[in-house]
C-alpha positions, -999 to +999 in steps of 0.1 A: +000+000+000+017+031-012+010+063+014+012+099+016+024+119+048-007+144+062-003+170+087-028+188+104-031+223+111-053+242+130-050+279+112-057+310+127-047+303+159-016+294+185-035+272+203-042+234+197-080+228+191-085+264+190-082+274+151-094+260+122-087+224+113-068+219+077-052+188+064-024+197+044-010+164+024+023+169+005+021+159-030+056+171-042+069+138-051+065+134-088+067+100-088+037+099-071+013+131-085-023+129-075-053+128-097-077+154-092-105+123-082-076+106-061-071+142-044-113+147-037-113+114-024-088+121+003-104+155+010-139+135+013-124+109+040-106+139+059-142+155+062-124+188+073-139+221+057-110+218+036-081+197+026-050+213+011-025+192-014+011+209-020+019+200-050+048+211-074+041+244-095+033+248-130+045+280-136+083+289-133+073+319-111+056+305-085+072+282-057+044+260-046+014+250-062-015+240-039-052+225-045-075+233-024-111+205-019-143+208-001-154+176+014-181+172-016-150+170-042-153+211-052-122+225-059-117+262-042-095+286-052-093+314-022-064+331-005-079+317+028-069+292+057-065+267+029-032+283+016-021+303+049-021+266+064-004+247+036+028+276+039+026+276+074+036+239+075+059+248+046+082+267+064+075+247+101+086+213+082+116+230+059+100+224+032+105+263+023+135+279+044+130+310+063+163+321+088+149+327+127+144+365+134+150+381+101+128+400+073+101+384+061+109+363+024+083+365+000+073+332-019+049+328-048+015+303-044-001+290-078-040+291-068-056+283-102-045+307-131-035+333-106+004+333-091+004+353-055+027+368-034+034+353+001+053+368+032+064+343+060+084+355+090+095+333+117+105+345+149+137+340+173+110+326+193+101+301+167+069+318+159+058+315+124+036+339+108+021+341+070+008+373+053-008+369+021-019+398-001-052+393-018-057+403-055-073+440-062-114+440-046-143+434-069-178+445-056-200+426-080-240+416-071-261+425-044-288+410-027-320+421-046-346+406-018-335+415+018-367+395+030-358+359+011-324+361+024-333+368+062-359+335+060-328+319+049-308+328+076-338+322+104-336+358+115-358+389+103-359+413+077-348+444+100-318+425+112-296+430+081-281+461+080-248+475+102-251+509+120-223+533+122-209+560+146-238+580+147-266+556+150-275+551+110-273+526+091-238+524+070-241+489+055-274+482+045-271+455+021-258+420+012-234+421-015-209+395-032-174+403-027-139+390-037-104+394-035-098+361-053-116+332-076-133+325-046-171+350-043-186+351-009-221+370-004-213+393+027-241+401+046-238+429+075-263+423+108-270+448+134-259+433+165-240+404+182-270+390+188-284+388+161-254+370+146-255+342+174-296+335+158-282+327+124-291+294+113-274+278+085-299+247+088-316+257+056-289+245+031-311+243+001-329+278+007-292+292+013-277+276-018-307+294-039-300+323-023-264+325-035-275+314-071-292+344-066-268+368-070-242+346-095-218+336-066-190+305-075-176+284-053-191+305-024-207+307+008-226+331+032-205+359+055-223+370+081-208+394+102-213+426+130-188+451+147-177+444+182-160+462+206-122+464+196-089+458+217-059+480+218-076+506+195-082+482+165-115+480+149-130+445+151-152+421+136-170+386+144-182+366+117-195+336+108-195+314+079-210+286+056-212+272+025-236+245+010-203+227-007-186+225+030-219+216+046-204+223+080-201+259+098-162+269+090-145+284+115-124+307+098-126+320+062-097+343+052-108+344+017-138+362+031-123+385+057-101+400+031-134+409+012-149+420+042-122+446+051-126+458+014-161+460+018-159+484+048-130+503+037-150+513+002-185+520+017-177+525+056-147+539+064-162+556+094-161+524+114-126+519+110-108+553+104-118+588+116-091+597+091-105+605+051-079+596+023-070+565+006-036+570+015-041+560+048-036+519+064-056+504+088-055+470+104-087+454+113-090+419+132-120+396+123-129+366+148-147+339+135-155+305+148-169+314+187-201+293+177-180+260+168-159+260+200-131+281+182-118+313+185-100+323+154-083+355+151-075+368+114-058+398+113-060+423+075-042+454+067-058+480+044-034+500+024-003+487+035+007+477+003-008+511-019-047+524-015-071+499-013-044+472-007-058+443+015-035+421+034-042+385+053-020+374+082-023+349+110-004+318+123-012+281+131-004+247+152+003+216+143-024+191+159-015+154+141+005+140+114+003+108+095+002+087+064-027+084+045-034+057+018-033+066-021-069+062-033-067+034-060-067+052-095-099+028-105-119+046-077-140+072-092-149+100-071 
């Protein structure tokens, strides 16, 4: 029986059992390249929101190339806790080198026809942190039915919608966002609790909601402002998509959206400051309801206006070998 080694990583988080579960399998021996069925397989006995392969690239400019699988075989292409993972265990393995306590070295990830830049830093402490920059923002479709979407959700009409400052509402509708190949539909709510009533029970009603508005390979955001610490504006959020079928505690290829989102139509919540000149970090938490607590940190205009930035760290949980699927199994 020939194997593969798995590792698993929970992202977003320094503490075991804490951030969001990722298998990452290494797939750079050649002698032993996946199929894309033999790779959904895999994903679909892992059962994990998603499984990660690292495979070799097929571009000269990137260094890594990595496939990304939802449990029900759908290959995703977002600049989320499926790729910040699969480097993190890069560069905690050796698999890419990075000297203790220096600059951060960029690296390149293949994520379908696009080649992105990577940052990974590890610490004298042995601390190893990714930042990922996310492709320019695209606001595309909004929500045409406020009332259809809320049924959805199991919550009311008047609780979409995010107030400001001043008491008004500054974020009134759903719309889909993206950063990357992946399109989430991010919809603002107007309180805390009103995010903890969500229901994602509805799957099917859900699933027509995001045909709705033309999303692929996307899910539901749901999210609200909370009170920040240190001075940085924060966010909770919550998460699912029909393909997953499970809650997901952490969604980086959504929270880079979401800062978009709020920098273009809401500044006020984040900056008192006007100008596009100016960077501000944000923190979005996600995963409270699933027993998590996943902290995703983006910087807006670090990297020129409008810029948006993912970083965040992870811990290795379990390692293993995993059987090949049998190239006569069809997925």
């Amino acid at each position: 029986m020939t194997t593969l080694r798995y590792n698993i990583i929970d992202v977003f988080s320094s503490t075991a059992y804490k951030g969001n579960p990722l298998a990452v399998v290494n797939n750079l021996n050649k002698s032993n390249t996946l199929t894309k069925p033999q790779m959904q397989l895999i994903a679909r006995q892992f059962n994990l929101s998603e499984t990660t392969f690292i495979c070799p690239p097929t571009t000269p400019t990137a260094n890594l190339r990595l496939r990304s699988f939802l449990p029900n075989g759908e290959e995703v292409f977002g600049a989320g806790h499926n790729s910040l993972g699969a480097w993190w265990w890069a560069v905690h393995s050796g698999t890419c080198d990075v000297p203790e306590n220096s600059d951060a070295r960029v690296y390149h990830q293949q994520l379908g026809d696009a080649v992105l830049p990577v940052e990974v830093l590890k610490s004298s402490a042995g601390e190893i942190r990714i930042s990922m920059r996310h492709g320019e923002p695209r606001f595309l479709n909004r929500h045409a039915d406020k009332a259809l979407l809320a049924r959805a959700l199991g919550i009311e009409t008047v609780d979409i919608g995010l107030q400001g400052p001043e008491g008004t509402t500054v974020l009134g509708e759903a719309q889909v966002v993206t950063t990357s190949p992946a399109r989430h539909l991010l919809i603002p709510l107007r309180s805390k609790e009103v995010l903890d009533q969500v229901s994602f029970a509805n799957k099917e009603r859900i699933a027509q909601e995001l045909a709705s508005t033309e999303s692929h390979n996307s899910g539901v955001y749901v999210f609200t402002a909370v009170e920040g610490k240190n001075g940085v504006p924060r966010f909770e959020a919550r998460f699912f998509s029909p393909g997953m079928g499970m809650e997901d505690p952490a969604t980086g290829s959504a929270a880079g959206p979401l800062a978009a989102y709020i920098w273009n139509h809401a500044r006020e919540l984040v900056s008192a400051e006007e100008g596009e000149s100016k960077t501000v970090d944000i923190e979005v938490v996600q995963g409270l309801k699933t027993g998590r607590e996943c902290l995703m940190k983006v910087t807006v205009g670090g990297r020129g206006p409008g810029s948006i930035e993912l970083s965040g760290t992870g811990v290795l949980v379990a390692d293993g070998n995993i059987a090949i699927p049998s190239a006569d199994i069809s997925f």
